[in-house]
C-alpha positions as CSV (number, residue, x, y, z in Angstrom):
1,X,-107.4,-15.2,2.4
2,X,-109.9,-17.7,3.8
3,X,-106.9,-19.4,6.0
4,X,-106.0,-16.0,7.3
5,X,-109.6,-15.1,8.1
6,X,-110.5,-18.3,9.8
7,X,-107.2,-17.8,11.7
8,X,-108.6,-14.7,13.2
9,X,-111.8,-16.1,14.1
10,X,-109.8,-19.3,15.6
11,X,-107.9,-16.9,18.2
12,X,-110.5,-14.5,18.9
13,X,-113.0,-17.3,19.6
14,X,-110.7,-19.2,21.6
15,X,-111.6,-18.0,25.1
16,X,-114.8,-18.9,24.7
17,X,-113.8,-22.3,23.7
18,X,-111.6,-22.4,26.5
19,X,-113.9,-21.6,28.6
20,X,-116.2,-24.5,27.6
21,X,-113.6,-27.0,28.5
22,X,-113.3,-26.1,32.4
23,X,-116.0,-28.4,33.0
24,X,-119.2,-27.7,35.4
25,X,-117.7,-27.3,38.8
26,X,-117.1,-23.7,39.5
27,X,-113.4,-22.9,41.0
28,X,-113.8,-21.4,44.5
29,X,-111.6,-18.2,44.9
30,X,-112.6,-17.7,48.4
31,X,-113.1,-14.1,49.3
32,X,-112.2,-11.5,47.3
33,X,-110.0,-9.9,50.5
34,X,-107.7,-12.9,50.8
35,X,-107.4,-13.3,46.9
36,X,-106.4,-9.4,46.6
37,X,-104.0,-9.8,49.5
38,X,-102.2,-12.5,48.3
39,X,-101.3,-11.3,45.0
40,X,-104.1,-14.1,43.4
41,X,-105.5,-11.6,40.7
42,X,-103.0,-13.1,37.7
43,X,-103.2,-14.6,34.8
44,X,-103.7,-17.7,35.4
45,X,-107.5,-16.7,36.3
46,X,-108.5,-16.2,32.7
47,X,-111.7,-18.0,31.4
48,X,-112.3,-19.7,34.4
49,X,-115.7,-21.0,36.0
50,X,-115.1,-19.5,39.8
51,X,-117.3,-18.7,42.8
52,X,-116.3,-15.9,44.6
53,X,-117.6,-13.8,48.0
54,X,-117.1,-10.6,48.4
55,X,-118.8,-7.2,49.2
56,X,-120.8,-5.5,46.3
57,X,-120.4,-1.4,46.1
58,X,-124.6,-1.2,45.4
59,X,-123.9,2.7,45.6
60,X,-122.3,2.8,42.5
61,X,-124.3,-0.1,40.4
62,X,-125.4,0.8,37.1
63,X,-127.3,-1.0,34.3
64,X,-127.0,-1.5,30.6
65,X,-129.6,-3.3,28.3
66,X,-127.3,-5.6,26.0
67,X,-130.2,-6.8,23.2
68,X,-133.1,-8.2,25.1
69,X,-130.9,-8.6,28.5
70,X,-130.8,-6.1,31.3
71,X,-127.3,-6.4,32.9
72,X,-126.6,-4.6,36.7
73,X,-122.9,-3.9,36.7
74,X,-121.1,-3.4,40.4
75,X,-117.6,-3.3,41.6
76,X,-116.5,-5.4,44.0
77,X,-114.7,-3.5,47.1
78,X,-111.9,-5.7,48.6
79,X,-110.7,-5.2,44.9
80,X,-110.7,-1.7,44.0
81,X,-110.9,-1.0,40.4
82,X,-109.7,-4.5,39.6
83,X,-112.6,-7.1,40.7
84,X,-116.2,-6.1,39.0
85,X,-119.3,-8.4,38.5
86,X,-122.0,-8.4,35.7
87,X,-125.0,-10.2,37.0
88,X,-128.1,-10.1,34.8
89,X,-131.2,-8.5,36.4
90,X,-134.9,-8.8,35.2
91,X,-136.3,-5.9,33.5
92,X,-139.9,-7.5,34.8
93,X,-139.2,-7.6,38.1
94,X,-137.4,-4.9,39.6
95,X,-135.1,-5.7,42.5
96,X,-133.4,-2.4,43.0
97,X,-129.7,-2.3,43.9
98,X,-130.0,-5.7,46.1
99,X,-127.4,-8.0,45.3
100,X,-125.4,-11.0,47.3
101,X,-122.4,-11.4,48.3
102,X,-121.6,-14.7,46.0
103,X,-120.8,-14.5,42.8
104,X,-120.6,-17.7,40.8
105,X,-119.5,-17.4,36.5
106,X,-117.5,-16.7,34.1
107,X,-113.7,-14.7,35.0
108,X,-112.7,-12.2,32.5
109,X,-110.2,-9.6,32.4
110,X,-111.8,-6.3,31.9
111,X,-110.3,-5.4,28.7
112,X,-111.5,-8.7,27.0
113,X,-115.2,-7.8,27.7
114,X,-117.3,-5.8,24.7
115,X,-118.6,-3.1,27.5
116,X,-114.7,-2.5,28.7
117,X,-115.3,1.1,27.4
118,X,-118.7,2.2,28.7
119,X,-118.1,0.0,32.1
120,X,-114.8,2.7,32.4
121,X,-116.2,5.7,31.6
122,X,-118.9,4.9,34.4
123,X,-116.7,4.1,36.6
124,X,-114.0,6.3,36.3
125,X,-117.2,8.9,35.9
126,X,-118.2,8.2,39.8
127,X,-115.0,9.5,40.9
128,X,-115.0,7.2,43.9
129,X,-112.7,7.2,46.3
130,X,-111.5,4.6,49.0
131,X,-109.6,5.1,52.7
132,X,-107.1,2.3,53.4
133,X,-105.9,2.2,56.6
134,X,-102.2,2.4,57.3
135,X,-100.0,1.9,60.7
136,X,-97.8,4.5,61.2
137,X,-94.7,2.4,60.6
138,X,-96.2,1.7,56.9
139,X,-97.2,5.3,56.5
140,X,-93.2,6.1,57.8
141,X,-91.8,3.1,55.3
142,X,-93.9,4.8,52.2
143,X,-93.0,8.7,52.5
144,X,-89.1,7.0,52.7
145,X,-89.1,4.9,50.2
146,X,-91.7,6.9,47.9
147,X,-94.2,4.9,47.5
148,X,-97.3,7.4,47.3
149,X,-98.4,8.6,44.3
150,X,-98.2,12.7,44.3
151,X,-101.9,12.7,44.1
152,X,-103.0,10.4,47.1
153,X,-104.7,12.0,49.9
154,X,-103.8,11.3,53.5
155,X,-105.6,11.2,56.3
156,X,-104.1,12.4,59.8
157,X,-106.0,11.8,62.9
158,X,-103.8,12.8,66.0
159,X,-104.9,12.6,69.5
160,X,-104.6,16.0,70.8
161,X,-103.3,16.4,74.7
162,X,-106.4,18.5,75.5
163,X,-110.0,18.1,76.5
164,X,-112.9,20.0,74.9
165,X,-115.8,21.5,77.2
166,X,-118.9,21.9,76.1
167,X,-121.0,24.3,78.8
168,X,-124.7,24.5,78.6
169,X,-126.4,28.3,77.8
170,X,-129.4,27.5,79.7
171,X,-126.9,26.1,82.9
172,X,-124.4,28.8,82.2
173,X,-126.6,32.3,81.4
174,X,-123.5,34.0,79.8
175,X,-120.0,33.5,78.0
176,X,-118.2,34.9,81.6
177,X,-119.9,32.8,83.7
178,X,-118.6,29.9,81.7
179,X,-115.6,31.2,81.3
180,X,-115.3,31.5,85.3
181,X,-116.3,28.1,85.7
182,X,-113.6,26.4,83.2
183,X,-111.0,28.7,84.9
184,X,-111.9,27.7,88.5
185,X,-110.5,24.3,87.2
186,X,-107.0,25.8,87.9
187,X,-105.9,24.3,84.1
188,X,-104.5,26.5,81.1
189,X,-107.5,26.8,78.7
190,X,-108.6,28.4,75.7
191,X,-111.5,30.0,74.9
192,X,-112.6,30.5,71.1
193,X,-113.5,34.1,70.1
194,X,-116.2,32.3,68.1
195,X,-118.8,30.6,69.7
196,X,-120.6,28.7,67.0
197,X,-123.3,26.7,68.6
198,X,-126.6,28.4,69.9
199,X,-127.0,25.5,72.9
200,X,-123.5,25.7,74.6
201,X,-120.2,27.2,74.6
202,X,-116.7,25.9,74.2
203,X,-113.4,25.6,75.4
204,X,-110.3,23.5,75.3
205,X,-108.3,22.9,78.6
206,X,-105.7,20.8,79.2
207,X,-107.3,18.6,81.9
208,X,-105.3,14.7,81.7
209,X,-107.7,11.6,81.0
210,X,-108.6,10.6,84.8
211,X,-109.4,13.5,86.1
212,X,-112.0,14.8,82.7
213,X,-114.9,12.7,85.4
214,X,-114.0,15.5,88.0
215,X,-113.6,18.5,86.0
216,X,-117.2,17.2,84.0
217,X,-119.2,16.7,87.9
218,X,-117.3,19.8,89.1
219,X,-118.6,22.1,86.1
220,X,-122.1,20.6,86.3
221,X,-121.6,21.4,89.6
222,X,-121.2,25.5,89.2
223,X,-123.7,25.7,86.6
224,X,-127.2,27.0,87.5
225,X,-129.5,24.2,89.5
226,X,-131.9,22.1,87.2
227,X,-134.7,19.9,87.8
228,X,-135.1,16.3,87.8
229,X,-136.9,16.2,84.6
230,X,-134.4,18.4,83.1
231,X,-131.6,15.9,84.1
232,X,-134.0,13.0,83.1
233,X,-133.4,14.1,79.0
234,X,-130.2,14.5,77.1
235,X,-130.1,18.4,76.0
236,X,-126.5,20.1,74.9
237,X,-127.9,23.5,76.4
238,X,-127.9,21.6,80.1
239,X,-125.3,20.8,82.1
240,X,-121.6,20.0,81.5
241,X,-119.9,17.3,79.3
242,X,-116.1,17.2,78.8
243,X,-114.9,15.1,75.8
244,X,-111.3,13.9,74.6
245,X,-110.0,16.4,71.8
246,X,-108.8,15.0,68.2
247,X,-108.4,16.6,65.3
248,X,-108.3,15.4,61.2
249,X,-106.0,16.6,58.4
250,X,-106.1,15.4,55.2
251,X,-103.0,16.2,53.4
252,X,-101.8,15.2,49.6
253,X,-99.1,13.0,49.6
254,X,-96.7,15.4,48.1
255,X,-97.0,18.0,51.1
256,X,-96.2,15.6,53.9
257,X,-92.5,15.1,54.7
258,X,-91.0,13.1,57.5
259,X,-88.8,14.4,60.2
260,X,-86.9,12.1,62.9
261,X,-89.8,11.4,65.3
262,X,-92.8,14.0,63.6
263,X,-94.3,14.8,60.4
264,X,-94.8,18.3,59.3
265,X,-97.0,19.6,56.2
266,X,-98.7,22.7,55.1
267,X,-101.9,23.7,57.4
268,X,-104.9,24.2,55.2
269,X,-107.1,27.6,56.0
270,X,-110.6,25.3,56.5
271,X,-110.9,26.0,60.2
272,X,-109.0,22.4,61.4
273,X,-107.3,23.0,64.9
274,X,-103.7,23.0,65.0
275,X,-104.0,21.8,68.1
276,X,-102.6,24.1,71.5
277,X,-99.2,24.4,73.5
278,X,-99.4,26.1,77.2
279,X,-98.0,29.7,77.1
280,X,-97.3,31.8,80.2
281,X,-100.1,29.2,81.9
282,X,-102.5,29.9,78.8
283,X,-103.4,27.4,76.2
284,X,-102.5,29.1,72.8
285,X,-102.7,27.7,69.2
286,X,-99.7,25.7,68.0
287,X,-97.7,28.3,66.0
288,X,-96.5,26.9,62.2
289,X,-93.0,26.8,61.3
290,X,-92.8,28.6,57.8
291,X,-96.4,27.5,57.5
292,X,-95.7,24.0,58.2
293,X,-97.7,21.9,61.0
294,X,-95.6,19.7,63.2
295,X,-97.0,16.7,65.1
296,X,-95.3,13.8,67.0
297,X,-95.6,10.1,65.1
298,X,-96.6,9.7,68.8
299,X,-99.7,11.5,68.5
300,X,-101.4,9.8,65.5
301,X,-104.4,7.8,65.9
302,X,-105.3,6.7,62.9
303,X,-104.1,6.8,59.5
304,X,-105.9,6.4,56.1
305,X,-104.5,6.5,52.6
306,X,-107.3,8.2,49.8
307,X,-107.2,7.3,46.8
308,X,-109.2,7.4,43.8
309,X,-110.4,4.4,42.0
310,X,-109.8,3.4,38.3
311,X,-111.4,1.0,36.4
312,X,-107.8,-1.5,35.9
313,X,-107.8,-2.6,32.2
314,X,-105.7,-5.8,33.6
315,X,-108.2,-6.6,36.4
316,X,-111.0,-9.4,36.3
317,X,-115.1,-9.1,35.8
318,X,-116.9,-12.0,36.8
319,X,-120.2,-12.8,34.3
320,X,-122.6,-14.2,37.2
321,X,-124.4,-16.8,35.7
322,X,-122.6,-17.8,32.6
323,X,-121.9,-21.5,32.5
324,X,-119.3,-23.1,30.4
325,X,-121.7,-25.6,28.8
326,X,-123.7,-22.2,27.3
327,X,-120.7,-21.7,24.8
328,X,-120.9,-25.5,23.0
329,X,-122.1,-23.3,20.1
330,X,-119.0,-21.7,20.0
331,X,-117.3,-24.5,20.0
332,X,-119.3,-26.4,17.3
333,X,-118.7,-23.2,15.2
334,X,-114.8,-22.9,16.4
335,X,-114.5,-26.9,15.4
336,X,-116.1,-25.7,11.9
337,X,-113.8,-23.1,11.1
338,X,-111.0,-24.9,12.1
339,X,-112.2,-27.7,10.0
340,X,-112.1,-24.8,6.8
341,X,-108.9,-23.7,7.6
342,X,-107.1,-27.2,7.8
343,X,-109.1,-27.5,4.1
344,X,-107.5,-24.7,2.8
345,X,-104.2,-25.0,3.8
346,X,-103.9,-28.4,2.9
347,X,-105.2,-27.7,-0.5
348,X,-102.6,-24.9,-0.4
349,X,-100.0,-27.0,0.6
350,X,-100.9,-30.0,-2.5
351,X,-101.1,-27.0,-4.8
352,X,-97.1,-26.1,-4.0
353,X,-96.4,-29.6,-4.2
354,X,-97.4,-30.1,-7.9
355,X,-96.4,-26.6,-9.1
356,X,-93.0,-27.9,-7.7
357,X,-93.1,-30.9,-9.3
């Protein structure tokens, strides 16, 4: 009984004795961007005395009091819910959620630390969610080869052909005046039934890129004369301003299919654009097809991948601070037991010997 319960203590003390032996030079990771990237999170990182530079997420830090220490606990962004950092903080001197960007200590995974539980149900309890940008041809090569997880989010942005014209109310006294200024453009346009802003009205025409300068000085041009001082300070209700025309969809990865050169998924009723197609010379909204929104892969912009983040069980917390030589108790204790065990067993093993003999 004493062999087997020295045994246990022998391997469940071990990292700590391994972690004696890596000497007092730390092992520099780099930054945590590059180490995630390459695939460096493995193994072969256990118990190890690292530095490593990275970017701390102070919006989400907490704190725990572990006996007489106070210990700030933070995730580390290039890693996602696999790269956190326990650095302990002064209950006497209050630093807020400051921290640097070097961490220098002790590599753990996150399932071999005590707080594994209460640092996950933080975490996982913040419900925090990250945009990774994607190209189009990796968005195209994960939809084919299903690579997104049902419950990702996406996020469209697509350059729309069109230009949006925002008409002063104090240059423009009423919605037909600027409605006869945006159609003396000569462009199809669309007016919104809904005006929603109290300092200008809107519309959408389809003026091309070089000539939005004109159409902007010929609309400032038809509004109602205003004075130098006027001019002199930015104000929405004065004046003309015609801006390029994008719009955002964020779609969950289940919805979004792939089509030849377009993607297509179901429009969502929170008052997003569908964008506008020229009808009999009138800009009109892109109809759906059975309630599905078509764009060109042309069209995209930008693309961003949403997804939640989850404490990873498997992934690495670094203990800022801790330095191999503060675990030589460990090992004088580890070198004790062992010392017990090796006893007992040999005693065990003389016993046999004369109860054979």
């Amino acid at each position: 009984m004493v062999a087997l319960f020295g045994g246990y203590l022998l391997v469940t003390m071990f990292g700590d004795v391994r972690y004696f032996l890596q000497g007092s030079t730390p092992r520099d990771l780099g930054d945590a961007a590059t180490l995630v990237a390459s695939g460096g999170l493995n193994d072969g990182l256990r118990e190890q005395y690292v530095t490593l530079r990275g970017t701390p997420d102070v919006q989400h830090a907490a704190r725990a009091r572990l006996g007489e220490k106070t210990v700030g606990y933070l995730r580390i962004v290039e890693g996602g819910g696999s790269l956190f950092a326990a650095i302990p903080r002064s209950p006497d001197k209050p630093t807020g959620n400051q921290f640097e960007g070097e961490f220098t200590g002790r590599l753990r995974r996150v399932a071999d630390v005590r707080m594994y539980a209460w640092i996950t149900q933080y975490f996982d309890g913040e419900r925090i969610v990250e945009t990774r940008d994607l190209s189009t041809d990796q968005l195209i090569a994960a939809l084919d080869n299903n690579k997104l997880q049902p419950t990702d989010q996406i996020s469209l942005s697509v350059d729309q052909p069109d230009a949006r014209i925002q008409l002063g109310r104090t240059s423009f006294r009423s919605l037909a005046a600027a409605e006869a200024a945006v159609q003396a453009l000569g462009v199809p346009f669309f007016a919104p039934a809904e005006q929603d802003s109290s300092a200008f009205y809107t519309f959408v025409a389809r003026i091309p890129a070089d000539q939005r300068a004109t159409a902007q000085a010929t609309l400032n041009t038809a509004g109602e004369p205003t004075s130098d001082e006027q001019k002199a300070k930015p104000d929405p209700r004065i004046g003309a301003l015609v801006v390029p025309f994008f719009t955002t969809y964020l779609v969950p990865a289940a919805e979004l299919k792939h089509e030849a050169q377009s993607l297509s998924f179901p429009l969502r009723d929170d008052g997003t654009s569908p964008g506008y197609v020229v009808v009999d010379g009138k800009l009109a909204p892109r109809p759906l097809t059975d309630g599905r929104l078509q764009i060109d892969l042309s069209q995209l912009r930008a693309v961003g991948r949403m997804q939640p983040v989850r404490v990873d069980p498997d992934g690495y917390i670094i203990q800022v601070g801790e330095h191999p030589r503060d675990q030589w108790p460990t090992l004088a204790l580890w070198l004790v037991v062992l010392a017990v065990v090796g006893w007992n067993l040999t005693s065990l093993a003389l016993w046999w010997r004369r109860r054979q003999a």
